[in-house]
N, C-alpha and C positions, 0 to 999 in steps of 0.2 A: 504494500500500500504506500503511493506517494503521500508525502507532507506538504505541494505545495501544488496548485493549478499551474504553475508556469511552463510555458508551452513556445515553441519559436512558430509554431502555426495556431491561429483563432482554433480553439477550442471552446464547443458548449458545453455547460457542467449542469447537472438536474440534481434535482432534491432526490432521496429514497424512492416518496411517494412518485415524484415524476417520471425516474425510471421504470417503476414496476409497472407502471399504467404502461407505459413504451414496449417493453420486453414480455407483458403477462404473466407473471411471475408475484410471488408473496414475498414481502420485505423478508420476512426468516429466508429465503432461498438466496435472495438479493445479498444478505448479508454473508450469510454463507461464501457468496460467491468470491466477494467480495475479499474476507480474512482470507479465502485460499489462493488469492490472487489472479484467478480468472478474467477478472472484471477492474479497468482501470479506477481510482477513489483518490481521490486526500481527504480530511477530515478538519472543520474548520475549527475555529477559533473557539466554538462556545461546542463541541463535541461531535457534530451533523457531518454524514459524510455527504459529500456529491459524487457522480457518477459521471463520467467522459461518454457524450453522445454519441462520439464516434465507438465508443468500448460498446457499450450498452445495443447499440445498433448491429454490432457484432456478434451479436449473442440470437439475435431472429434468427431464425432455421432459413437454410438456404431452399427455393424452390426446389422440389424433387421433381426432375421430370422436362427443366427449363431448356437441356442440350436442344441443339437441335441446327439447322439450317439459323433459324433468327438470333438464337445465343450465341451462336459460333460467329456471327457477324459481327454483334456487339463487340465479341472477345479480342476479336484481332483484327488491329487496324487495317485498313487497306493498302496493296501495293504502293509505295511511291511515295505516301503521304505521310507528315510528321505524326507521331506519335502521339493521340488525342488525351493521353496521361500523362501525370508526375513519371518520370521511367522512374522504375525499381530494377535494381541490379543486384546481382548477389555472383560470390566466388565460392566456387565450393573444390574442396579438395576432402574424397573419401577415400577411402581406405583400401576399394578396389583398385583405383586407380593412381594413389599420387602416396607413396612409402610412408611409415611414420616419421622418419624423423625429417622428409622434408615439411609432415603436415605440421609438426611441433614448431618449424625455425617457419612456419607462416604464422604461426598461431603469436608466439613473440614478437613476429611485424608489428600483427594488428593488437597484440598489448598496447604496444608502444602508440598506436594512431592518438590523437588528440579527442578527447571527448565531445562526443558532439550528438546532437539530437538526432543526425541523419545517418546513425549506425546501429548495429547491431550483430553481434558476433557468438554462433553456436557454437562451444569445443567440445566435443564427447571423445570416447577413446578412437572413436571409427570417422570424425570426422571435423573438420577446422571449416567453419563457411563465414563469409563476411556478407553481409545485409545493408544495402546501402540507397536511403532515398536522395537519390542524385540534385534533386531540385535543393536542398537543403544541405546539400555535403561541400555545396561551389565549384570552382573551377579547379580544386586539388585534383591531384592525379592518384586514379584510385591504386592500392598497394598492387604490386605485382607480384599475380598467383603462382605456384609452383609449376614447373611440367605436367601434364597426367589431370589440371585442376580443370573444372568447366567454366565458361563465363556465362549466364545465365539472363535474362532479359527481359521485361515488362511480365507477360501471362505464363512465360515459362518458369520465373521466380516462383508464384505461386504454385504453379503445379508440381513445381519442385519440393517445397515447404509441406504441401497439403500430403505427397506423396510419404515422407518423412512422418510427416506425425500419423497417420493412416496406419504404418507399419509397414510401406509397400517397399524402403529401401534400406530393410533394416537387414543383418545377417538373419535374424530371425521372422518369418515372415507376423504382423501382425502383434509383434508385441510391444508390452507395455509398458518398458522400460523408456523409452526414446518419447514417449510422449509426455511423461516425468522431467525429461532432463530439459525439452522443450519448454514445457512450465514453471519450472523452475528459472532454467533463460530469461525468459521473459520478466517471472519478477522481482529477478536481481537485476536487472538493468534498469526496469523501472524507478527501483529504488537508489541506484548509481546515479541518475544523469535523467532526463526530462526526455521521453523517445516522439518522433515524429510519426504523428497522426495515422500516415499512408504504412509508416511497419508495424506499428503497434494493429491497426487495423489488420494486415497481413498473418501477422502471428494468433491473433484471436480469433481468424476465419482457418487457419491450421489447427491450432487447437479444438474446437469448435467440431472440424469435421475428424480428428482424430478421435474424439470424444461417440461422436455419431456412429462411425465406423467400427466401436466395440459396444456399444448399445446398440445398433441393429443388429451386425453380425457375426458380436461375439469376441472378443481377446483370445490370449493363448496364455496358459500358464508356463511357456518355455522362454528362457532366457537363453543370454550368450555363455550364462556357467553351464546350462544342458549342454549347446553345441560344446562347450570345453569338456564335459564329463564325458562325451560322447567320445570325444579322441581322443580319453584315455583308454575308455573300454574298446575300442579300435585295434588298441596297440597292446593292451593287458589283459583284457578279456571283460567278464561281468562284474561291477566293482563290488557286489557282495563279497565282505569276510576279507576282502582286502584293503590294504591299508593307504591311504590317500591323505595326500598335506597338503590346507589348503592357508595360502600365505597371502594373510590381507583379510581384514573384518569389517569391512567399510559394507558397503553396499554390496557390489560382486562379490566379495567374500563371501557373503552372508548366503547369498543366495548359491555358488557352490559349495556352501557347508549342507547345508539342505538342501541338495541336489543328490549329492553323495551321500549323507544320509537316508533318504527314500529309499536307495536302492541296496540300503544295508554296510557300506563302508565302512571299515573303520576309521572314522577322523579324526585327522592330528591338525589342530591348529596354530600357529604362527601370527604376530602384529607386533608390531612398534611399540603398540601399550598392550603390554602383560594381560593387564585387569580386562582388556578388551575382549582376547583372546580365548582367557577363561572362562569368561563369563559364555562367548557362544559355543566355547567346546561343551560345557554345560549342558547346553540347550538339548543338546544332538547325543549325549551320553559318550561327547568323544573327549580328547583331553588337549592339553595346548603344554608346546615347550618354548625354553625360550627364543628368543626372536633373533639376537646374536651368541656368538660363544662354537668353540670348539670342540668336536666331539658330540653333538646334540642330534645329527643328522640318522633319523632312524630309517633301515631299511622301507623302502616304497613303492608300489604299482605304478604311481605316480602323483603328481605336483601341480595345483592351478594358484595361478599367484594372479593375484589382483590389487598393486600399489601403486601410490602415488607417488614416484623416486625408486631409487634403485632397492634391490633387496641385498643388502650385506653379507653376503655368505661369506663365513671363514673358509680358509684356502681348505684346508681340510675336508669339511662336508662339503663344497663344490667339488672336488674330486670324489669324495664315497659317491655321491649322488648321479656324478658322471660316470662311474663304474658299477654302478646298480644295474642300468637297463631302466630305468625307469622311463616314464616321457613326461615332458617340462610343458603347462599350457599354461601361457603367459597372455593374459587378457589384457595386460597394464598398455597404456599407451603415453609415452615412450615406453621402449620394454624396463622391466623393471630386472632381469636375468643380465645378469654381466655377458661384456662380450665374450670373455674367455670361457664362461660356462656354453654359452649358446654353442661357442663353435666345439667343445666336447661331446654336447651332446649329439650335434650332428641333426639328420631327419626324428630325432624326438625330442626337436624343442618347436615347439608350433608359436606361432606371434598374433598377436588379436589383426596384424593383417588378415593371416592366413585362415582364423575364422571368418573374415567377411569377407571372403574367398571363395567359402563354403558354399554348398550346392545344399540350400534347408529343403523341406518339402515344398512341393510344390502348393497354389491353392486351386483347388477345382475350379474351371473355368465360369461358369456362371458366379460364382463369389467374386475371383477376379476383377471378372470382366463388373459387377458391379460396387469392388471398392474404386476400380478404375471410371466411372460415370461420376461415382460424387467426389474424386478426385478434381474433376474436368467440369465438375459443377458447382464445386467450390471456386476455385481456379477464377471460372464466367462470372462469378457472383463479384470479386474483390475486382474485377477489371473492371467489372460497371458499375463498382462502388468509386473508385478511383476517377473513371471518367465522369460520375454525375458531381464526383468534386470540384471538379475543372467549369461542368456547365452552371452549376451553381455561383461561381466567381463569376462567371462571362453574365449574367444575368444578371446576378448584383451589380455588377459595373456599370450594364446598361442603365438599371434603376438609378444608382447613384449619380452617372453623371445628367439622365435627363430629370432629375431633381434637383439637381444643383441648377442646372438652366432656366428652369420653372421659375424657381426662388427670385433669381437673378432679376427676369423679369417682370415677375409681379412686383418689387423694391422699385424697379425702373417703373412701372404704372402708376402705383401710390404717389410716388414722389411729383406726380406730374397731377396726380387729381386728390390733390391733399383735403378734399371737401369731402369725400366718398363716405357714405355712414358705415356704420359696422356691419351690418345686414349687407348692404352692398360689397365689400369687401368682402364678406365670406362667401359669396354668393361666386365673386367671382376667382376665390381661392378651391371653390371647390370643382368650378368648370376646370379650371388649370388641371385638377387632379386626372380627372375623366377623361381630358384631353388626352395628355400624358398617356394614360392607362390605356386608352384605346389605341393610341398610337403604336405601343412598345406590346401590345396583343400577338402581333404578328411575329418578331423578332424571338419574343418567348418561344409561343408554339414551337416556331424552327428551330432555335435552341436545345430545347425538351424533347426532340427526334431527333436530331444529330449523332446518330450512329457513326457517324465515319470523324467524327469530331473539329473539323474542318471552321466548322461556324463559330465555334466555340473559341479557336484557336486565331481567329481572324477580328469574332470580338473584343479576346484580351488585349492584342495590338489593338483595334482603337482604342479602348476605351483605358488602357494602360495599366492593368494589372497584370 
């Protein structure tokens, strides 16, 4: 939750009551949404929060059903012509394609960028992407991506984000780790730096349909510690009755401790902090040793190590462990296995590359094919939220300046018929309006159709926003 409305783009902010009327929704859900970070908020002075119209609007169910010959028109601009949006751009470098440690020495690039409301940056272990609304980033020149990275552009940004949080481009197909790590993104940044309207909107219609996509049809309870459990027993056999170290209590840890558990392992746990370690060897009926020290390395099936930093092995249990036979899955990204252990181990040290490398199951085609429609229809939805941002300026601008003109010259009337009673003068402030109104009827309409956005882009030059 932000502490402060400040925004480098006009932002509208609603009361509680004004959102829930917008969204249909009961203040408890509102609320809810709200402490879990779904939903953009600051909270004022005397305790009340407000709600970002653009967050709130984010939250409407996208039409089901809207593809077609007319959405796919909206979606993507016409040959030739400038781009009837703010462009959105995004870099992405994952893990199929661009190694980890070049995604690490991009990922300290864009540490280093200058904070700014026209950024945003995912780093998971499988992936470094930069999120950038151009119209508010200036004339900087955006970092440059690794080999192997994509550059990605206006509706394919989206489709790309919506695909991600979906689960469509995950090593595991459909799960629900990565839509975690997405929301969480999201509201640490929020709470870093003030984000622009056009990503924040982006990321809520990702969310939004990732969210969608396991309430219609379902999550997976399989993680990246399965596919790592899996390439032990590949290489070991069935991890029943054997004994499996799993090194790192954080989150992947956890989740390969009871993985290997279910299927009967015996676990041995390993962390940085002792007390950690115990406590979830506990959990699982397995036991934890310590973290460094010589001598401590017990015979193993195998090893999934999940840290943040390297894992310290004394020289000693990195040789027993390289002369085990065991196999080494290293989830960590950067690897957390030393280089001299990796190269011992040889073809039994696997890298969280080479899990999302993996070949997961497949989804039966009709599911596919329709996480892939609300993919494509979320996608349509943020294009033609982004373009009625655009028509909406061109329209205000028109209003604005033929008010400003009105004004102008009713001042220039009065001033010349300074006898006019009040009645008259309203009489003939209110023709002005009519006028006006009737006049600028037509321009709207055209406006408000502007599919190919052309009009819209022709009114900001005149009218100069």
């Amino acid at each position: 939750m932000t502490n402060t409305p400040h925004t480098s783009v006009r932002e509208e902010w609603l009361t509680l009551h004004e959102a829930c009327s917008l969204v249909g929704v009961s203040p408890a859900t509102l609320r809810r949404w709200s402490d879990n970070g779904d939903v953009s908020t600051f909270t004022t002075p005397g305790g009340h929060r407000r709600f970002a119209r653009s967050a709130i609007l984010g939250l409407l169910p996208v039409p089901w059903g809207a593809s077609g010959a007319s959405s796919r028109a909206a979606a993507d601009p016409p040959a030739g012509t400038d781009a009837p949006v703010p462009a959105v751009v995004a870099l992405v470098a994952q893990a199929r394609h661009v190694p980890a440690a070049a995604r690490e020495a991009f990922a300290t690039e864009l540490a280093a960028l200058e904070q700014s409301d026209a950024t945003i940056v995912v780093h998971t272990c499988h992936r470094v992407e930069l999120y950038v609304a151009l119209e508010g980033f200036g004339e900087r020149p955006l970092p440059e991506p690794p080999p192997g990275a994509q550059r990605l552009e206006g509706i394919d940004v989206a489709r790309h984000l919506v695909s991600v949080a979906c689960g469509l481009d995950s090593a595991v197909l459909c799960e629900n780790h990565v839509l975690h790590q997405l929301r969480e993104t999201l509201t640490r940044r929020r709470t870093e730096h003030p984000l622009d309207p056009a990503l924040d909107r982006l990321f809520q219609v990702a969310l939004q349909a990732g969210r969608r996509a396991r309430s219609r049809f379902g999550g997976t309870r399989r993680s990246l510690a399965d596919v790592a459990l899996e390439r032990v027993q590949e290489h070991a056999g069935a991890p029943e009755g054997q004994r499996i170290l799993v090194v790192g209590a954080g989150v992947m840890g956890r989740l390969a401790v009871l993985a290997a558990a279910r299927q009967g392992a015996e676990v041995i746990v390993t962390n940085r902090t002792g007390e950690r370690a115990v406590a979830l060897a506990r959990e699982v009926g397995g036991r934890a040793i310590p973290f460094e020290g010589e001598g401590g390395m017990p015979r193993l099936a195998g090893a999934i190590v999940a840290l943040g930093g390297q894992w310290p092995l004394a020289e000693g249990d990195a040789r027993a462990l390289a002369e085990s036979g065991a196999i080494v899955v290293d989830m960590s990204s950067p690897a957390a296995v030393p280089d001299a252990l990796q190269a011992a181990l040889g073809d039994r040290f696997v890298s969280a590359d080479d899990l999302a490398r993996a070949k997961d199951v497949e989804l039966k085609d009709p599911l596919r094919r329709q996480l892939e429609k609300l993919v494509a229809e979320s996608a349509d939805s943020y294009f033609r939220w982004l373009r009625s941002r655009n028509v909406v300026s061109a329209i205000q601008a028109i209003g604005d300046a033929a008010d400003e003109q009105r004004r102008g010259e009713l001042d220039w009337l009065f001033r010349r018929l300074p006898g006019l009673a009040e009645k008259e003068r309203s009489l003939i402030e209110q023709m002005t309006h009519r006028l006006v109104a009737d006049i600028l009827h037509a321009p709207r309409s055209a406006l408000n159709s502007d599919d190919g956005g052309q009009l819209a882009r022709v009114a900001r030059e005149l009218f100069g926003t």
